[in-house]
C-alpha positions in Angstrom: -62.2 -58.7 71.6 -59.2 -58.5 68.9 -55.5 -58.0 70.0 -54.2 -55.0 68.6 -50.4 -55.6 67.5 -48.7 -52.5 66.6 -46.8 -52.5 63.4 -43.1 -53.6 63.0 -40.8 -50.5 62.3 -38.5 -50.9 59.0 -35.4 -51.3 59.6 -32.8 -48.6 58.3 -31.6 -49.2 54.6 -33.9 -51.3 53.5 -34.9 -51.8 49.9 -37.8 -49.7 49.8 -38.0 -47.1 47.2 -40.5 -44.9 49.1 -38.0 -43.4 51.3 -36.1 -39.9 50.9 -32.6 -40.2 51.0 -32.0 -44.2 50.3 -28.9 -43.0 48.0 -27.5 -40.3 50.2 -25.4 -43.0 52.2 -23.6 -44.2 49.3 -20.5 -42.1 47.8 -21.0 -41.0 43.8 -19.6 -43.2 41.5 -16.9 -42.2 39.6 -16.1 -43.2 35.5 -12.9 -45.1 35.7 -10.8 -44.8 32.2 -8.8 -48.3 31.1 -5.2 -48.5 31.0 -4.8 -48.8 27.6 -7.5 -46.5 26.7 -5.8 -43.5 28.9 -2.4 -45.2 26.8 -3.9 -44.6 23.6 -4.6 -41.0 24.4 -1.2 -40.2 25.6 -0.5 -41.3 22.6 -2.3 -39.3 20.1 -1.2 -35.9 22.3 2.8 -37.2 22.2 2.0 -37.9 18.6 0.6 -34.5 18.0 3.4 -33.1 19.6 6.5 -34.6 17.8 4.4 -33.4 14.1 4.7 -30.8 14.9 7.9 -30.3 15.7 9.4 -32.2 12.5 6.8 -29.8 10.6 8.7 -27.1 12.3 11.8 -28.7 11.9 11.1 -28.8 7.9 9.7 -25.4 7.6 13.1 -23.4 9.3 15.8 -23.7 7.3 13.8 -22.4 4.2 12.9 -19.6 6.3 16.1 -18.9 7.5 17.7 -19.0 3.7 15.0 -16.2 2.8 15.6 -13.7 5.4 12.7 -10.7 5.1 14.4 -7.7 3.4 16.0 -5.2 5.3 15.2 -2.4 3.2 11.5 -0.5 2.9 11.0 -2.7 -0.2 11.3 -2.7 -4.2 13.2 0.2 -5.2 13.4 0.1 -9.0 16.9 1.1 -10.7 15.3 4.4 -12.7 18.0 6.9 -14.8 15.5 9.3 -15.7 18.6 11.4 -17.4 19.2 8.4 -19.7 15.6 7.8 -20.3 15.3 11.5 -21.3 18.1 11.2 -23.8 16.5 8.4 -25.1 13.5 10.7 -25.8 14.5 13.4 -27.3 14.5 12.5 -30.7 10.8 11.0 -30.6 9.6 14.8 -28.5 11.0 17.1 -30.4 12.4 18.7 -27.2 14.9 17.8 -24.5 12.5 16.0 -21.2 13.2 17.3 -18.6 15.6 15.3 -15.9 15.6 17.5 -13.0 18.3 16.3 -10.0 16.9 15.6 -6.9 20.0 14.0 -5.3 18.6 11.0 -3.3 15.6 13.0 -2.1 13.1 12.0 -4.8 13.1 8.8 -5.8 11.8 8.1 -9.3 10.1 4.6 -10.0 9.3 5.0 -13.4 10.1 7.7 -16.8 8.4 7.3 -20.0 7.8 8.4 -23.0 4.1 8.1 -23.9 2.8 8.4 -27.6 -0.4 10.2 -26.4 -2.3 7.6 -28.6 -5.7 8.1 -26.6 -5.2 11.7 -25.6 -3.5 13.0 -28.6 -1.0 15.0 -26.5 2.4 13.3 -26.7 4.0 13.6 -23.1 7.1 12.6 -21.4 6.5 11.2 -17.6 8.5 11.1 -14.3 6.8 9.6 -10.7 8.7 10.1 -7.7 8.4 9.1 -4.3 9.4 12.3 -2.2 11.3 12.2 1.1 8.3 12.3 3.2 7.2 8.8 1.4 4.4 10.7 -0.9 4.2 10.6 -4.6 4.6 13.7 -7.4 4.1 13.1 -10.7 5.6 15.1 -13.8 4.2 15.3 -17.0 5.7 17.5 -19.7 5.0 18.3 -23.2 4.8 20.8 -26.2 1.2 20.1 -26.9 -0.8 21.2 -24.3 -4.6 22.3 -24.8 -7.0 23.2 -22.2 -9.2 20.1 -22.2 -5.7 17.9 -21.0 -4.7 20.5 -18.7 -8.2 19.9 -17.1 -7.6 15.9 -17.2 -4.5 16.0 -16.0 -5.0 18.6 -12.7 -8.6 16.0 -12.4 -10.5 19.9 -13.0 -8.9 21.3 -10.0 -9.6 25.4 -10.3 -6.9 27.9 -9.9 -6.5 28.6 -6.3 -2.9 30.6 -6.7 0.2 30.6 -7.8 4.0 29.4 -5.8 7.4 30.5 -7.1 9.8 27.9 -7.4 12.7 28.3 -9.1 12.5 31.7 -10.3 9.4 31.0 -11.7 6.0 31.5 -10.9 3.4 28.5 -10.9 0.0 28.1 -11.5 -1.3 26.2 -8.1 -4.8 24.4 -8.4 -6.3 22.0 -5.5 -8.4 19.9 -5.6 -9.6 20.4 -1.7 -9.1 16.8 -1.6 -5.7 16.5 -0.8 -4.6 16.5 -4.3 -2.9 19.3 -5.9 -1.2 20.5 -9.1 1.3 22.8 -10.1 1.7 24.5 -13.8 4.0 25.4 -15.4 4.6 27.1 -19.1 7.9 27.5 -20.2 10.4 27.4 -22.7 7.9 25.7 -25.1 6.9 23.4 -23.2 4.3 22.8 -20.4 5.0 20.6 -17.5 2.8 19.5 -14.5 3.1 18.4 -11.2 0.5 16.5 -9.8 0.0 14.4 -6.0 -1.0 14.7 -2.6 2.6 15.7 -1.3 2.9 18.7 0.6 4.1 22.2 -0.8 7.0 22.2 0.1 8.2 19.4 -1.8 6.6 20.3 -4.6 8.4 23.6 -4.2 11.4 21.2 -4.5 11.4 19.4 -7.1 9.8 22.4 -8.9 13.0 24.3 -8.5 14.8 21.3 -9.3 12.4 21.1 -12.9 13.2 25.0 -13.9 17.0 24.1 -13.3 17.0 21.4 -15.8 14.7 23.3 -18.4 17.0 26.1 -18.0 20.0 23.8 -19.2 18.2 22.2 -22.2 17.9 24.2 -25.3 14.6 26.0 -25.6 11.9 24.5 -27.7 11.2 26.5 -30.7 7.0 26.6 -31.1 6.4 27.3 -35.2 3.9 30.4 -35.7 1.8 28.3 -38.2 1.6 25.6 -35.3 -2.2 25.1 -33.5 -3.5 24.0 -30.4 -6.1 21.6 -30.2 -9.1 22.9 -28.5 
């Protein structure tokens, strides 16, 4: 008969590979950065750092010797009274310079040959007090095909007294409007997206100046272009 011999047990934390768990004894090994590899990082960061502060640095004083305006911005030095004096010979008629106080702000007057149109005009923008724009256009050659251009074919929709006198209102229904205005010889417009009542303004503030400029004589044998 053979001997039967029992086999030896393993003991714990041996090599084998077959077990579960041989690594769960052992702690997890952490990555260990070199002294001067950590030192060159610090580095680059305290690096970053002072750039950007001598970029700083470099940058402030120009900003500080151009301080951001105070005021809402450009305001253009406009003497629409001098500009109109200066027109009158070339229009045949006195512009109009109506005086708004410091209400209306103009930012531009001209005189414009009418070279495309064929309807010589003299024109006034202004920025009203509530920060919208008007713009005047007025002139002794006015046909019905301008009068369409410049009110953008707006229809009739009324008429608004201003000054004694009543205008011809015309909307657009888009916001912009125009006001009309024959008189004295001449026609002017006002045309913009500003409320009514500043049109009304500066409208009464145009019929005042017309009415203290001599009246423009229209000859009989004169014609309109269609």
């Amino acid at each position: 008969m053979q001997e039967k011999t029992s086999p030896t047990p393993e003991p714990a934390g041996s090599g084998s590979n077959n077990g579960p768990g041989v690594q769960g004894g052992q702690p997890p090994v952490k990555p260990v950065i070199p002294a001067a590899a950590a030192k060159r990082a610090n580095a680059s960061v305290i690096g970053m750092i002072i750039a950007l502060a001598v970029s700083i640095a470099a940058f402030l004083p120009i900003v500080l010797m151009n301080p951001s305006p105070k005021n809402d911005g450009y305001r253009p030095d406009i003497d629409v009274s001098a500009a109109a004096r200066n027109a009158t010979d070339v229009a045949g008629f006195t512009p109009v310079a109506p005086d708004t106080g410091n209400t209306f702000r103009p930012n531009y007057a001209r005189w414009e040959a009418g070279t495309g149109s064929g309807v010589p005009s003299w024109e006034v923008g202004y920025i009203t007090p509530k920060q919208s724009f008007i713009g005047l256009i007025q002139t002794r050659a006015a046909n019905p095909t301008w009068l369409l251009q410049q009110t953008e074919n707006a229809p009739v929709t009324g008429s608004r007294n201003a000054g004694g006198q009543e205008w011809e209102l015309r909307d657009t229904g888009k916001g912009e409007k125009s006001m009309v205005l024959d008189y004295r010889g001449t026609t002017v417009i006002l045309s913009g997206a500003a409320q009514l009542d500043e049109f009304a303004t500066l409208a009464d503030a145009v019929v005042k100046s017309m009415d203290s400029n001599p009246a423009v004589t229209v000859s009989p044998s004169a014609t309109t272009a269609p």
